[in-house]
C-alpha positions in Angstrom: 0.0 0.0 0.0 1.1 3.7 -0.5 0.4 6.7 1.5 -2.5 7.9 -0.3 -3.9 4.4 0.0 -3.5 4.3 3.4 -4.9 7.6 4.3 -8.0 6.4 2.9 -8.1 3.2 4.7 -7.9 4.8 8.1 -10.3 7.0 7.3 -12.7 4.7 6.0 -13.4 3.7 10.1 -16.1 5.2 11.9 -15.4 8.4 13.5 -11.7 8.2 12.5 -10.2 11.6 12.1 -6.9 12.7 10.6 -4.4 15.3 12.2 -0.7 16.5 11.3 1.7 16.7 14.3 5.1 16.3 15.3 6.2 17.8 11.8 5.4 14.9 9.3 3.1 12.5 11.3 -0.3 12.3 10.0 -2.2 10.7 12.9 -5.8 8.7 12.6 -8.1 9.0 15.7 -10.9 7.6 16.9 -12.8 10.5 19.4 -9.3 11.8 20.2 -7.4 8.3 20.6 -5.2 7.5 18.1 -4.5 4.3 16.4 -2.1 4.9 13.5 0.5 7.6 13.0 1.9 7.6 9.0 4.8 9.7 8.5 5.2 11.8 5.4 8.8 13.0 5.1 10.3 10.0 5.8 7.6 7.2 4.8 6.7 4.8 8.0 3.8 3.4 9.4 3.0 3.5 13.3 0.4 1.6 14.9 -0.6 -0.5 17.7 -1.2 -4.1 18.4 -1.6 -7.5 20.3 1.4 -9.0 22.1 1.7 -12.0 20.3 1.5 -9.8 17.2 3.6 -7.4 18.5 6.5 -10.6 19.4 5.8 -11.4 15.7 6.5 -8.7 13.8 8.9 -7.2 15.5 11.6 -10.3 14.0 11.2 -9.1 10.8 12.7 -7.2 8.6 12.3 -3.4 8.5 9.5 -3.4 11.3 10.8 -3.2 14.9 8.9 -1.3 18.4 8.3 1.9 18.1 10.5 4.9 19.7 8.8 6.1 22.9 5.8 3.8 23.0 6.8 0.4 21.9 6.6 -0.3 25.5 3.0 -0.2 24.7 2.7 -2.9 21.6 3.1 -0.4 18.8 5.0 -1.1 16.0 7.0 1.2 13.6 7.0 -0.4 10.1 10.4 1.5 8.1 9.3 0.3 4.7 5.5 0.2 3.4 6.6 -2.4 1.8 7.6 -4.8 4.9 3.8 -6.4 4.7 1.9 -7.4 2.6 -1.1 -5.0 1.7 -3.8 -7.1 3.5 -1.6 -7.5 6.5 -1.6 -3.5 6.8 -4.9 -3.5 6.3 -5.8 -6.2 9.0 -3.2 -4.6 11.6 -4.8 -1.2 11.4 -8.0 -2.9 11.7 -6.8 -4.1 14.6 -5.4 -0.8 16.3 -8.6 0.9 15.2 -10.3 -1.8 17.1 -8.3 -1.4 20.4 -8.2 2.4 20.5 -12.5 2.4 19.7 -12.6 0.4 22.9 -11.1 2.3 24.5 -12.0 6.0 23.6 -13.8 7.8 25.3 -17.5 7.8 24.6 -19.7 10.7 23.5 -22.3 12.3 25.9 -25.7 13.2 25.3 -26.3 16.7 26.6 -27.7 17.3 29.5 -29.8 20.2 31.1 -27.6 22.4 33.4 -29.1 22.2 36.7 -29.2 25.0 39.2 -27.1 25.1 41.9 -27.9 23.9 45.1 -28.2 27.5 47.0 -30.4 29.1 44.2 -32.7 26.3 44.6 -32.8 26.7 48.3 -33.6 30.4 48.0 -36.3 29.9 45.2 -34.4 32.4 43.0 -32.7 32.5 39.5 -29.4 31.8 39.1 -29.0 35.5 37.7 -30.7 36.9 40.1 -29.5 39.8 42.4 -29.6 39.3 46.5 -31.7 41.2 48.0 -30.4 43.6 51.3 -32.3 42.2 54.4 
């Protein structure tokens, strides 16, 4: 797969969202937790999986744990070319997976309430005091 190709992909997912940082890295989210980071500049593919897939890949070739947060199963692919393009797409599908489940989920708005005191006194919460 090539960058454009993967861009897609990721955004294919529900509520997956795309957003440059860190210079080059185009990351995907999913309600603000991300799942893969695709660099740019200097072509590489970042994402997260399971520890037996993580033990896997990481013996082969031009894929090893990635700086800062391989600690935490993610992967940094060097070459687009390391897997084979339904591997990518499976692995992604994966990290999508794992970062959906555990994003945060999206409240339904509520009515503001009033505040304890201005219920007690009956009054608005805009209301002025009154001198006693």
């Amino acid at each position: 797969m090539n960058v454009d190709e993967i861009r897609k992909y990721c955004l294919s997912f529900p509520e997956a969202t795309e957003k440059l940082q860190w210079g080059d890295a185009l990351c995907f989210k999913v309600r603000a937790k991300m799942f893969a980071v695709l660099g740019l500049d200097q072509v590489r593919l970042t994402f997260k999986c399971a520890p037996d897939t993580f033990a896997e890949l990481i013996e082969r070739a031009h894929i090893r744990p990635s700086p800062y947060v391989g600690r935490y199963k993610w992967v940094l692919v060097e070459r687009l070319d390391a897997l084979r393009n339904d591997e990518v797409k499976d692995l992604i599908r994966q990290s999508y997976e794992m970062a959906e489940a555990k994003a945060p989920k999206t409240k339904a708005r509520t009515p503001k309430r009033k505040k304890k005191a201005d219920a007690r006194r009956g009054s608005s919460p805009n209301a002025r005091p009154t001198k006693r």
